[in-house]
C-alpha positions as CSV (number, residue, x, y, z in Angstrom):
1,X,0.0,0.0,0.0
2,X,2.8,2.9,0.8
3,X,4.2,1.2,-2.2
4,X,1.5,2.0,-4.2
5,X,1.3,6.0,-2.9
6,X,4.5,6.4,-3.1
7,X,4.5,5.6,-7.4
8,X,1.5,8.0,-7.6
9,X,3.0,10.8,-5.9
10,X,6.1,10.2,-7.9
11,X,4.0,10.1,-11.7
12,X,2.3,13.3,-10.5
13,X,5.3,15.5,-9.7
14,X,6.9,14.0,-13.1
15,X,3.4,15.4,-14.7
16,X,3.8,19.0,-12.8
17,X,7.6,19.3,-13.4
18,X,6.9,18.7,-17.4
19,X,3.6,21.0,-17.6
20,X,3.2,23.8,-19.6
21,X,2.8,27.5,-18.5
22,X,-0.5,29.4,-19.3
23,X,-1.1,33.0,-18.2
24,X,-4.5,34.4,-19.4
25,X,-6.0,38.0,-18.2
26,X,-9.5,37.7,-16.7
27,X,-12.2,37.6,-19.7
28,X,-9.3,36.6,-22.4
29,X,-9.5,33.5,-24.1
30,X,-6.9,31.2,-26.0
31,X,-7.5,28.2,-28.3
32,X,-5.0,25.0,-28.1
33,X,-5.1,22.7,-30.8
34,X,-3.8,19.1,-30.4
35,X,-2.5,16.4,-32.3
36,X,-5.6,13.9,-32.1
37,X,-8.9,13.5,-30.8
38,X,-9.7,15.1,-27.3
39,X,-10.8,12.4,-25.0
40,X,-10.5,13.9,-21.4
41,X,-10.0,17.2,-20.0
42,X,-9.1,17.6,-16.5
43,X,-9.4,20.9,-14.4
44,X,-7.6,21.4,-11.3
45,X,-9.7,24.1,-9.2
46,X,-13.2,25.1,-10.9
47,X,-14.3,28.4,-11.3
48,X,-10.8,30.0,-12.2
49,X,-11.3,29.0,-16.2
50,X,-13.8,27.9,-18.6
51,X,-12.3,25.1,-21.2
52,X,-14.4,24.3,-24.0
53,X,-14.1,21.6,-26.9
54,X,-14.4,24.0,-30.4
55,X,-14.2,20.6,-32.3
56,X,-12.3,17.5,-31.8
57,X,-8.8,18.2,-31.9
58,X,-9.1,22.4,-30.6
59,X,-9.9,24.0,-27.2
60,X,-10.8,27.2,-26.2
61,X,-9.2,28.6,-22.6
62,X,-11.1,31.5,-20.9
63,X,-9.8,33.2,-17.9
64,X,-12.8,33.9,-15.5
65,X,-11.2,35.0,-12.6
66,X,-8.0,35.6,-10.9
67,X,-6.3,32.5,-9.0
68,X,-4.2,29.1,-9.9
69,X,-5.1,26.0,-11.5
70,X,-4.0,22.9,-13.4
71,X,-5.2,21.7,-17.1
72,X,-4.7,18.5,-18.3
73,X,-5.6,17.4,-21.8
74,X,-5.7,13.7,-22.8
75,X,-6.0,12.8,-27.0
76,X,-6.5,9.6,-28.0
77,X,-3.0,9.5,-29.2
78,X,-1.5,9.2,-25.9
79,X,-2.5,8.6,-22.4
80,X,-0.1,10.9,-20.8
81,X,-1.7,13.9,-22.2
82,X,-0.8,17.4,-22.5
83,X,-0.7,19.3,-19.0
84,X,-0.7,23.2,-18.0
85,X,0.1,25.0,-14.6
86,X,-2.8,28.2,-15.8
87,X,-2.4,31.4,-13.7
88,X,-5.2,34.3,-14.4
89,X,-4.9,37.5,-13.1
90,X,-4.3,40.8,-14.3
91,X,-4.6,42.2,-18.0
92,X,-4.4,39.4,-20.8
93,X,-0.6,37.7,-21.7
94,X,0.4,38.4,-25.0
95,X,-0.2,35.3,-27.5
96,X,3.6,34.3,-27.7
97,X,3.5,33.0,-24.5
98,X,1.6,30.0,-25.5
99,X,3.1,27.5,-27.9
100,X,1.5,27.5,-31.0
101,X,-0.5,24.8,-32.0
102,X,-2.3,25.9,-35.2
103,X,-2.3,28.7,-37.7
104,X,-5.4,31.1,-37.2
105,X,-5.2,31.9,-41.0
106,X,-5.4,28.1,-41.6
107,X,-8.6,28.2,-39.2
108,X,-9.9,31.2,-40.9
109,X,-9.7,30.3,-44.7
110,X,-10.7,26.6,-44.1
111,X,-14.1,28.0,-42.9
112,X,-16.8,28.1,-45.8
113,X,-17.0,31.5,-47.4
114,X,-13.9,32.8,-45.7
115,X,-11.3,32.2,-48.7
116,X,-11.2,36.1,-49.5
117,X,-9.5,36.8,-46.0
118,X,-6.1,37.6,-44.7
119,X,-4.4,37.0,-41.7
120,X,-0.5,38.9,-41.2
121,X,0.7,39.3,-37.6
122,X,1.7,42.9,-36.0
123,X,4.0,41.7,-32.9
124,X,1.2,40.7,-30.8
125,X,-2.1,41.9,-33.1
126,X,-3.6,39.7,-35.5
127,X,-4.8,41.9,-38.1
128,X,-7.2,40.9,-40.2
129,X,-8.2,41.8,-44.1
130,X,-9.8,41.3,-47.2
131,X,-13.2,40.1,-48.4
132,X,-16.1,38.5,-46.8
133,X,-19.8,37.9,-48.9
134,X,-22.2,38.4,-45.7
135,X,-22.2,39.6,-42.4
136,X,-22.6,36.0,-40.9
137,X,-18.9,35.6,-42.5
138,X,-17.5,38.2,-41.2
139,X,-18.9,37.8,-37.3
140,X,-17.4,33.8,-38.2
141,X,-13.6,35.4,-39.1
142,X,-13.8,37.9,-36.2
143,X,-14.5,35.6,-33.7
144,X,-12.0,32.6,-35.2
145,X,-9.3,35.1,-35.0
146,X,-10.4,36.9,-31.3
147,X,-10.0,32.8,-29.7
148,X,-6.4,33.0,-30.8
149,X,-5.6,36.7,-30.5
150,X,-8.2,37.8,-27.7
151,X,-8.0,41.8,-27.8
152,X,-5.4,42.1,-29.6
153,X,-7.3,41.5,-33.0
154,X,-7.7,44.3,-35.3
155,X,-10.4,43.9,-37.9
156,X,-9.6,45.5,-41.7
157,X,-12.1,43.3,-43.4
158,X,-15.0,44.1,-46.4
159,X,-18.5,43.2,-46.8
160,X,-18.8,42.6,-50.7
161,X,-21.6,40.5,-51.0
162,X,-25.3,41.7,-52.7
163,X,-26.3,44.4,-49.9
164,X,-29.4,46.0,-51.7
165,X,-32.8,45.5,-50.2
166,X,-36.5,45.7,-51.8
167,X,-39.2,45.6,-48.8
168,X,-42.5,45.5,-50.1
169,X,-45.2,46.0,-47.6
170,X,-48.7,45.1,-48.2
171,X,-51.7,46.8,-46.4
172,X,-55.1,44.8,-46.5
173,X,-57.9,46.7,-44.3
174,X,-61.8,45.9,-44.6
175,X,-64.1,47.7,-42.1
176,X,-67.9,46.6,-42.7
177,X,-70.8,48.6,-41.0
178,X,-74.9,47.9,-41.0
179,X,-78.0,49.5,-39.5
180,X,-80.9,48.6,-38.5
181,X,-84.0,50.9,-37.1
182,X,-87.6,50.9,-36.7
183,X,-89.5,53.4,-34.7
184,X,-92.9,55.0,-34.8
185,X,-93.4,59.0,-33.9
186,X,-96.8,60.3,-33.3
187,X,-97.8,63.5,-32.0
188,X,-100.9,66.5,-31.7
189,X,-101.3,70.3,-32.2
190,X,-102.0,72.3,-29.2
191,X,-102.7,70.4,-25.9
192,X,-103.8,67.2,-26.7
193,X,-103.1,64.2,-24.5
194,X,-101.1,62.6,-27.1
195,X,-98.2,64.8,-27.8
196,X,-94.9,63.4,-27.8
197,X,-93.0,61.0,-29.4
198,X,-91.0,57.7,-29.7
199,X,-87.1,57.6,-30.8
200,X,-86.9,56.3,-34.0
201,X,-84.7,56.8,-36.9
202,X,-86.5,60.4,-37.7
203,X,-87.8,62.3,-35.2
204,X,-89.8,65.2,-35.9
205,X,-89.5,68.2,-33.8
206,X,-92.7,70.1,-34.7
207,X,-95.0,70.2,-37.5
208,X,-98.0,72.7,-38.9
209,X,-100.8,72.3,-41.1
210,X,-101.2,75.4,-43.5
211,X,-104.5,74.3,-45.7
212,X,-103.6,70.9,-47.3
213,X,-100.1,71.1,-46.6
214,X,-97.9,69.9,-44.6
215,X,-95.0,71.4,-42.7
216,X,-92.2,69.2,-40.7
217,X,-89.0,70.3,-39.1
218,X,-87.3,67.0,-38.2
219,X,-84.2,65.7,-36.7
220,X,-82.1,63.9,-39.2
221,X,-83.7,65.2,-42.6
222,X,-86.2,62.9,-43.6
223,X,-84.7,61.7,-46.3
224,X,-82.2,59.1,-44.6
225,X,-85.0,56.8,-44.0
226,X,-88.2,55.5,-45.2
227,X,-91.1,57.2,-43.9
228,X,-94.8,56.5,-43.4
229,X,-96.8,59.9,-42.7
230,X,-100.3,59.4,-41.3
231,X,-101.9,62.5,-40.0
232,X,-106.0,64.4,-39.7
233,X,-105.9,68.4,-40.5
234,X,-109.0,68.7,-38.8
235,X,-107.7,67.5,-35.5
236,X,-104.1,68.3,-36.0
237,X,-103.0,64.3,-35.0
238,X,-99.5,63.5,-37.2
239,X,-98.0,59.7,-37.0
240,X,-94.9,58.6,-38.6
241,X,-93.1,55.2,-39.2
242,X,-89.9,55.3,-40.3
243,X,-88.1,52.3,-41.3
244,X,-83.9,52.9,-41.9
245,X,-81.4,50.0,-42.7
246,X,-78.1,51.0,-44.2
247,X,-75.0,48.9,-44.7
248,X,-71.2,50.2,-45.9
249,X,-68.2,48.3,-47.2
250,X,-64.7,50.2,-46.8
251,X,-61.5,48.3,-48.5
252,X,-57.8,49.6,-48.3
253,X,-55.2,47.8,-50.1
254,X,-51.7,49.5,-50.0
255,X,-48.3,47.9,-51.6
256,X,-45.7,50.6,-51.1
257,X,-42.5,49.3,-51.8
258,X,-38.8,50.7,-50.6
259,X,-35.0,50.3,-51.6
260,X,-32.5,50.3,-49.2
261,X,-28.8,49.4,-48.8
262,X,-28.1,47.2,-45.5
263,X,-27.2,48.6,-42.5
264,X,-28.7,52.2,-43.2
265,X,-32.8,54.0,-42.8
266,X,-35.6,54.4,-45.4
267,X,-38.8,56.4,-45.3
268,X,-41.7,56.2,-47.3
269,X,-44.9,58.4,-47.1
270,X,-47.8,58.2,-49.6
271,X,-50.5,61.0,-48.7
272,X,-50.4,64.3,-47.4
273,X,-50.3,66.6,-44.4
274,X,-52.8,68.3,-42.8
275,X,-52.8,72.1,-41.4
276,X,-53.9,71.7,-37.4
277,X,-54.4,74.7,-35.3
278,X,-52.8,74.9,-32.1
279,X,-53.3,77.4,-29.5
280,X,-50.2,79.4,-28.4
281,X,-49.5,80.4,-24.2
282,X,-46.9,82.7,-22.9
283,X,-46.6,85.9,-24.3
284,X,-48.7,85.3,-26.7
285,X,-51.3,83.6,-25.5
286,X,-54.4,84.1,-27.3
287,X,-52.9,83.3,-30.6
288,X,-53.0,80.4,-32.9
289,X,-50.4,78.8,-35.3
290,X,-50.9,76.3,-37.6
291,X,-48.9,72.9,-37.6
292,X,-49.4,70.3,-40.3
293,X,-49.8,66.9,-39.5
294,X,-48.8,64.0,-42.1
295,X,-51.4,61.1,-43.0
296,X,-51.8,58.4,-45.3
297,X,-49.6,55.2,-45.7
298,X,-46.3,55.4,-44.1
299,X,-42.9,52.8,-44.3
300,X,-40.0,53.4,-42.3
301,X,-37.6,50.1,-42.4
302,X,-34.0,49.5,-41.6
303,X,-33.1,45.8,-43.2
304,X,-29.6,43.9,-42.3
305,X,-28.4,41.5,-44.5
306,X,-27.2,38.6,-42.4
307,X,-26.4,36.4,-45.8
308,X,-27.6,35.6,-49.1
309,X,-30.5,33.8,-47.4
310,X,-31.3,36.0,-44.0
311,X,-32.4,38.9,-43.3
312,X,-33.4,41.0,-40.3
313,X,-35.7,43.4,-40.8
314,X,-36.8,46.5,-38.5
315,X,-39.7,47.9,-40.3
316,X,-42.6,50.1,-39.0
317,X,-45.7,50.4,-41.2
318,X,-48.5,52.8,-40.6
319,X,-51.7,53.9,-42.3
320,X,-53.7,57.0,-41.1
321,X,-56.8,58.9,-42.2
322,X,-58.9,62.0,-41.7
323,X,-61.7,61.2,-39.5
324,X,-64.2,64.2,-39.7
325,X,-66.8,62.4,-38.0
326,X,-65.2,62.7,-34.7
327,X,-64.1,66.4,-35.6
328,X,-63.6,69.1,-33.5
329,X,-64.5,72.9,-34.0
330,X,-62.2,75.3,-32.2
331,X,-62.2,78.9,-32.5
332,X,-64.1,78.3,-36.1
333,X,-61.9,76.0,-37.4
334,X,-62.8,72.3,-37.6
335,X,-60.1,69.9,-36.7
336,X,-60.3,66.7,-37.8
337,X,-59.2,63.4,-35.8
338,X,-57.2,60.5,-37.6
339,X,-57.4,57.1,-38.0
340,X,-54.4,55.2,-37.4
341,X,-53.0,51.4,-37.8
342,X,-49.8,50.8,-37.0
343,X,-47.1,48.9,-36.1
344,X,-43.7,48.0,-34.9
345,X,-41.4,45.2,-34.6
346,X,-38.0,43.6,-36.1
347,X,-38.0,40.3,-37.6
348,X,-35.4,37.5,-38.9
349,X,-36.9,35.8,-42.3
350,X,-35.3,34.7,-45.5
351,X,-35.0,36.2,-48.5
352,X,-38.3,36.4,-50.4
353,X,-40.3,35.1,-47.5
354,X,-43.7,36.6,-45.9
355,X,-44.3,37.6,-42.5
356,X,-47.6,38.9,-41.4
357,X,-46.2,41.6,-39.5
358,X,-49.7,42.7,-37.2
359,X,-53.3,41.3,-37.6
360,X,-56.2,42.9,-36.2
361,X,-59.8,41.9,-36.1
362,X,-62.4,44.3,-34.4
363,X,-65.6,43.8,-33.9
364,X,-68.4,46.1,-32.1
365,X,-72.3,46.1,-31.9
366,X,-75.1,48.3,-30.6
367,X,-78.7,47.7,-29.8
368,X,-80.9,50.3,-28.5
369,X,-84.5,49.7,-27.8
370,X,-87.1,52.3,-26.4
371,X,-90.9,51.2,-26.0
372,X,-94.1,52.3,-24.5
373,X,-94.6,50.0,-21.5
374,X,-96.7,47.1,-21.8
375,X,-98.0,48.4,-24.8
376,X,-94.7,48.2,-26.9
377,X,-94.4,44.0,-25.8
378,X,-97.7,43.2,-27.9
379,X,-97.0,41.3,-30.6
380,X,-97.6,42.9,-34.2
381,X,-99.4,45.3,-33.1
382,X,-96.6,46.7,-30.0
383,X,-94.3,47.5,-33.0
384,X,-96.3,50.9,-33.2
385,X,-95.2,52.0,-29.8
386,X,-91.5,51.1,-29.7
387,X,-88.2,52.2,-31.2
388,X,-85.4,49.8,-32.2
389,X,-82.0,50.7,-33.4
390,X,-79.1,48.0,-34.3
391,X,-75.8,48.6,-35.5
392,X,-73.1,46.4,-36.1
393,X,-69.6,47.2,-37.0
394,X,-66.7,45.0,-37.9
395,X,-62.9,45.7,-38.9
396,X,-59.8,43.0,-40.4
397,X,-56.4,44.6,-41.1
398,X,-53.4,42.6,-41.6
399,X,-50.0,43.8,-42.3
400,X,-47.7,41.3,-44.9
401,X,-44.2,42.1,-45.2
402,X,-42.0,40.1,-47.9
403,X,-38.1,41.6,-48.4
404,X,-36.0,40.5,-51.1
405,X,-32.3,40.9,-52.3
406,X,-31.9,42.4,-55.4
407,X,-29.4,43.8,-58.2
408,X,-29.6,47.3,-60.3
409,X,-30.7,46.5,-63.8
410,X,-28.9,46.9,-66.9
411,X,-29.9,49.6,-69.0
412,X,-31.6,47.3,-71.8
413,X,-33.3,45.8,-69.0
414,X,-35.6,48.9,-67.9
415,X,-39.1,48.5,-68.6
416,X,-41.7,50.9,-70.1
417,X,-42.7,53.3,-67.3
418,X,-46.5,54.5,-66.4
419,X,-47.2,57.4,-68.6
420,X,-44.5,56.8,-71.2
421,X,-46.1,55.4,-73.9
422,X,-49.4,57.6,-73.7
423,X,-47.6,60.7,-75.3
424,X,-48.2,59.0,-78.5
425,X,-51.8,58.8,-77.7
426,X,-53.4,60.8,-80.6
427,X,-56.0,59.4,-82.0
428,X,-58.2,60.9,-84.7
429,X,-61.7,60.9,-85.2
430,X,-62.3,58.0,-87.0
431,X,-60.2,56.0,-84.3
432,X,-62.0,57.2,-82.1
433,X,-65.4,55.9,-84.0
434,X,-63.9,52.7,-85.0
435,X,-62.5,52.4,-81.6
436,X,-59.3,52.2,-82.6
437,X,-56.2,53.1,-81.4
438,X,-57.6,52.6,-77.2
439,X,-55.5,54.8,-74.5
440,X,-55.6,51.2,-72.7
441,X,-52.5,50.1,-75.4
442,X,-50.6,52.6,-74.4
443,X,-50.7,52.7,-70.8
444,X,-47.7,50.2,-68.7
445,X,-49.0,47.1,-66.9
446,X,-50.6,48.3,-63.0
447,X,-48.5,46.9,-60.8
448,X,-44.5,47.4,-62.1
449,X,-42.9,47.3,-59.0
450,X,-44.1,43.4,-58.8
């Protein structure tokens, strides 16, 4: 048994006596490759460094705080292994004082798509050069050559690939609306028992007989509904039925599209601005200035290309409208309120892929009913003293955006742009009989940014 300690002690101070030194600086990082496989690793105190296996024959060495430990490596080419004494404190060793293994420009240019790049030494710096296609190539080189230089990499290198980008954005909004009403208005002259009257979807305010005519002053005009006058001269009695139902289909489709180069900002804005008055304070309060206010359908987007087949798109879409129904009147001028949809997000997709970017489904309904008591719950005939109104709205937006790489077009490649062709658009008289000659030939096909 002593026997037996005695020959393990002795192979371990053998081990220590041949180990390699390692210094690394808290947060640096150093990549050993070996001669075979990577079977074992073996780390003397945890929580001083952070040894990872990049593949099977390379490991990465990251200092994570200060103190002492041991690293011992085994390959399947040899049991005894390869073994370090690491220390890590302090700012990060310079990359001579680890025996190198491997050739970061070998590591670099045997990477897919990393051919184009160059890798020289400046004492300590690795300095990097050249030509990568995308910007997932180019994060790959940087961070190859930062796990065998740490900080001390500088990074000279190009982005040549196809960096163009065409967003098109499509807006699709329906909004739907119906009415329903029903109400019956009856009333008398002078001070009969049966003035007054039920809500419906006219209600008169007064009336007067003059002879055979008759005279009503309602509220809405008459005309928005169907109405059913019943009414005695003689005794001054007026009834009304009035019968309304209305429905409305609104439909907004909007395909803006925008060019951009990655990396930078684009706007768009198809529609107009509007002049808002605003009320001043201060010194010169009592005074109004006019600031204008932009609407219609708006793109702002800021694409990256992350390689000939991603792309991460920021984008923020909005469509606005006047709403003069909800209008304000100040000071004699009438302000109108906007509609808006918008929205705002980034998202990863490939190139010439669809992402609905928002949806939005709205739905709201109103019923209103107003009866005589007891009398207005009789059937058929309680339809005569009660009022019913019903109205129903319902809205569907959805937002589709669809990016694609593309290249600029050779000159012979341009087509015919709208309005071109119609300045040869003179037809005569007898082409005009014969229909010949239509302005329809002359005009480009709708849609040319598709």
């Amino acid at each position: 048994m002593v026997r037996l300690l005695y020959v393990a002690v002795l192979v371990l101070v053998t081990q220590v006596a041949g180990a390699e030194e390692l210094r690394l600086g808290v947060g640096a990082q150093r990549v050993i490759n070996l001669p075979a496989p990577i079977t074992r690793i073996v780390v003397g105190q945890g929580g001083i460094i952070d040894a990872t296996a990049l593949n099977e024959d390379q490991l990465q060495v990251t200092g994570l705080q200060s103190g002492t430990t041991t690293l011992n490596i085994f390959t399947a080419q040899s049991d005894q292994g390869v073994a370090y004494d690491v220390t890590v404190g302090g700012a990060a060793v310079a990359l001579p004082t680890i025996p190198d293994r491997g050739d970061p420009a070998r590591q670099i240019r045997g990477q897919p798509g990393l051919q184009g790049v160059r890798v020289n030494r400046d004492g300590d710096t690795l300095v990097l050069s050249g030509t990568v296609p995308d910007l997932d190539a180019h994060a790959r080189a940087s961070s190859i050559a930062r796990a065998y230089g740490g900080n001390n990499v500088v990074d000279l290198t190009r982005v040549t690939g196809n960096q163009m980008v065409a967003v098109d954005i499509q807006f699709a909004a329906v909004s739907a609306t119906t009415l329903r009403a029903l109400g019956f208005n009856f009333s008398a002259l002078g001070g009969s028992d049966f003035q007054g009257a039920l809500i419906g979807p006219n209600t008169y305010q007064s009336f007067n007989f003059t002879g055979r005519n008759l005279s009503i002053s309602a509220s809405p005009a008459l005309t928005s509904a169907f109405n059913l006058f019943l009414a005695d001269p003689r005794n001054g009695i007026l009834g009304l039925l009035s019968a309304l139902s209305q429905a409305g289909l609104t439909q907004l489709l909007a395909q803006p599209t925008l060019l951009v180069r990655s990396g930078d900002h684009a706007e768009f804005l198809a529609g107009g601005e509007v002049p808002i008055p605003v009320p001043q304070g201060g010194a010169s309060i009592g005074t109004v200035t006019i600031e204008y206010h932009q609407y219609g359908v708006k793109l702002d987007i800021a694409p990256v290309v992350l390689s000939d087949k991603r792309i991460v798109l920021k984008v923020a879409p909005e469509v606005s409208e006047l709403d003069y129904a909800n209008a304000l009147e100040f000071q004699g001028f009438q302000v109108p309120a906007f509609r808006r949809r918008s929205t705002s997000t980034t998202v990863e997709l490939g190139n010439g892929q669809s992402f609905v970017l928002a949806g939005l489904m709205y739905s709201n309904s109103q019923i209103n009913e107003s009866k005589f008591p007891w009398l207005g719950d009789i059937p058929i005939i309680g339809a005569l003293f009660k009022s019913t109104n019903n109205q129903q709205e319902r809205q569907e937006l959805i937002i589709v955006a669809t990016p694609r790489l593309v290249t600029p077009l050779a000159p012979n490649q341009i087509p015919s742009l709208p309005g071109v062709d119609t300045r040869k658009f003179n037809p005569t008289v007898g082409d005009m009989i014969l229909n010949v000659d239509q302005v329809q030939d002359h005009l480009a096909p709708y849609g040319l940014m598709r």
